[in-house]
Backbone as CSV, one residue per row, in Angstrom:
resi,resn,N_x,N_y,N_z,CA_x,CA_y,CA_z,C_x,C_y,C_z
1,UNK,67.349,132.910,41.591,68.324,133.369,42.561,68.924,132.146,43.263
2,UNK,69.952,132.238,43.339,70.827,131.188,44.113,70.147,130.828,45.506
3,UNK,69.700,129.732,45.879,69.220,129.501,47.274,70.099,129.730,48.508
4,UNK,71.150,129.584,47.888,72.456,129.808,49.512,72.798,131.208,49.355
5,UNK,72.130,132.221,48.495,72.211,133.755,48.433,71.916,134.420,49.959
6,UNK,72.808,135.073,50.467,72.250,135.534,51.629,71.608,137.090,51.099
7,UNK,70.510,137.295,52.606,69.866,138.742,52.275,70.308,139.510,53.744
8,UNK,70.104,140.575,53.660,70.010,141.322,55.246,68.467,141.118,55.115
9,UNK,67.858,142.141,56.356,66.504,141.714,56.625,65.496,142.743,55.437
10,UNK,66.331,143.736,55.333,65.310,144.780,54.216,65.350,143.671,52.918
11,UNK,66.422,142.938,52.055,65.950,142.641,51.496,65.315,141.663,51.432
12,UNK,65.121,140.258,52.367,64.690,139.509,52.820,63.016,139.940,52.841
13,UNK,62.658,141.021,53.472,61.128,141.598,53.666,60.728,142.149,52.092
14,UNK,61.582,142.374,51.569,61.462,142.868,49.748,61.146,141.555,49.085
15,UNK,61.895,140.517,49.271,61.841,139.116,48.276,60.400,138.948,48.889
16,UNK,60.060,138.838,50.231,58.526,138.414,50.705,57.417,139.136,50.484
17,UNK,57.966,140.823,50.053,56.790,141.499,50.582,56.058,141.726,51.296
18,UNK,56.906,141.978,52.576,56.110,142.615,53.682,57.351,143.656,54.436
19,UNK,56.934,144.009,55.882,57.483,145.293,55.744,58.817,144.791,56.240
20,UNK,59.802,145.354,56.717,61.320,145.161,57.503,60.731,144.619,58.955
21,UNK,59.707,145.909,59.293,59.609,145.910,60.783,58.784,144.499,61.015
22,UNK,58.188,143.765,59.746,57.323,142.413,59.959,58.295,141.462,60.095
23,UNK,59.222,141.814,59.423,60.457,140.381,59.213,61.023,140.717,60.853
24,UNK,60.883,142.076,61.361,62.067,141.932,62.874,60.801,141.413,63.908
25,UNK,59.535,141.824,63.655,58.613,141.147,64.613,58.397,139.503,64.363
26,UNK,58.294,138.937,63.263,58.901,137.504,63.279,60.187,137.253,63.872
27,UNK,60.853,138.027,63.643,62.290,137.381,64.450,61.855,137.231,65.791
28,UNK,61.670,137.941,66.532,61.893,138.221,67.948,60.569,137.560,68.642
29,UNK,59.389,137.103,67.602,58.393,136.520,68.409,58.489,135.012,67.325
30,UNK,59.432,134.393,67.070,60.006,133.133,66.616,59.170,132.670,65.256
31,UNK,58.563,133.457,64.578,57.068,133.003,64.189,58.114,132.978,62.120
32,UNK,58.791,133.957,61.977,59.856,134.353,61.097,60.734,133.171,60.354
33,UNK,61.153,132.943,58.919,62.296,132.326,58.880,63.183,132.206,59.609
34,UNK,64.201,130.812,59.123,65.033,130.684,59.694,66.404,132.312,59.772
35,UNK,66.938,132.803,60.564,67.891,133.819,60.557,69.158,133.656,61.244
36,UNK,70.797,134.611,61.076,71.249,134.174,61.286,71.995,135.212,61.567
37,UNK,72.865,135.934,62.635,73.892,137.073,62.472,74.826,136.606,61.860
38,UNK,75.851,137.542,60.697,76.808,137.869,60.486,77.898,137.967,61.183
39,UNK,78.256,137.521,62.249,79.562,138.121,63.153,79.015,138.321,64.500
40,UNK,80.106,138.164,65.496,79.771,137.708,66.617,79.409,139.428,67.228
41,UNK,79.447,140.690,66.614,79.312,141.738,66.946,77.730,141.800,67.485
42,UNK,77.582,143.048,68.271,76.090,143.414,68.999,75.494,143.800,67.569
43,UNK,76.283,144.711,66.782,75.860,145.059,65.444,75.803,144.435,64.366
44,UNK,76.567,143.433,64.609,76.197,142.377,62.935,74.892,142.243,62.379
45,UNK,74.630,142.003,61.310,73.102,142.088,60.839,73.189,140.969,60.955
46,UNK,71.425,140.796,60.758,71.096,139.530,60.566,70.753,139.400,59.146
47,UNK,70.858,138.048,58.752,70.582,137.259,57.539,70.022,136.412,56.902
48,UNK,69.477,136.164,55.868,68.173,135.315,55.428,69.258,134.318,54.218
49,UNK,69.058,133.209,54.104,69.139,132.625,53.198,67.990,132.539,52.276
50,UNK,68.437,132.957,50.972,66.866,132.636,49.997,65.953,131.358,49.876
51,UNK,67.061,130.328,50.191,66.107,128.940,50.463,66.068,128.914,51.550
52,UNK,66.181,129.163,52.691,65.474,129.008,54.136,64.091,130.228,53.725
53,UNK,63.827,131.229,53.295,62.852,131.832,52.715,61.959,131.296,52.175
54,UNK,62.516,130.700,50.864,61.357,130.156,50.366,60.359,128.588,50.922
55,UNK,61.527,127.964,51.631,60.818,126.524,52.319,59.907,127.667,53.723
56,UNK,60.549,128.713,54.390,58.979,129.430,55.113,57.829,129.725,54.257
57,UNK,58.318,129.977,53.287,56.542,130.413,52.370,55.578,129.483,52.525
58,UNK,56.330,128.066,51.583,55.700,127.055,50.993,55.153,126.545,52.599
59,UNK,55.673,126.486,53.862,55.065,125.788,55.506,54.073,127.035,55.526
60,UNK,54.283,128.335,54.966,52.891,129.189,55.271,51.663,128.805,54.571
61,UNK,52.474,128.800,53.272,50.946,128.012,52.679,49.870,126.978,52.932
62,UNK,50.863,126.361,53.567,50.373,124.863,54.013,49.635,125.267,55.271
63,UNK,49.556,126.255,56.159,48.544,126.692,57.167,47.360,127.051,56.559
């Protein structure tokens, strides 16, 4: 997959395997990949790059 592929957060929690609601509790308690909104809207999603994803794995591993 292209590393500059963006995801929303469902599929972002699909490429990792874990749940949606794990990827929004990383967000909001900073612990999560890097993320990013879409648009300056209250509603824009947020977004995962597949290589900001995968360089979080490989720093998880390393814990």
């Amino acid at each position: 997959m292209n590393p500059r592929a963006k995801l929303t957060t469902a599929q972002a929690a699909r490429y990792l395997g874990v749940s949606q609601r794990q990827m929004e509790r990383m967000r909001g308690d900073g612990t999560g990949p890097i993320w990013f909104k879409a648009g300056d809207a209250i509603n824009s999603p947020c977004m995962y790059e597949v290589g900001d994803l995968d360089v979080w794995v490989r720093t998880q591993k390393a814990k």
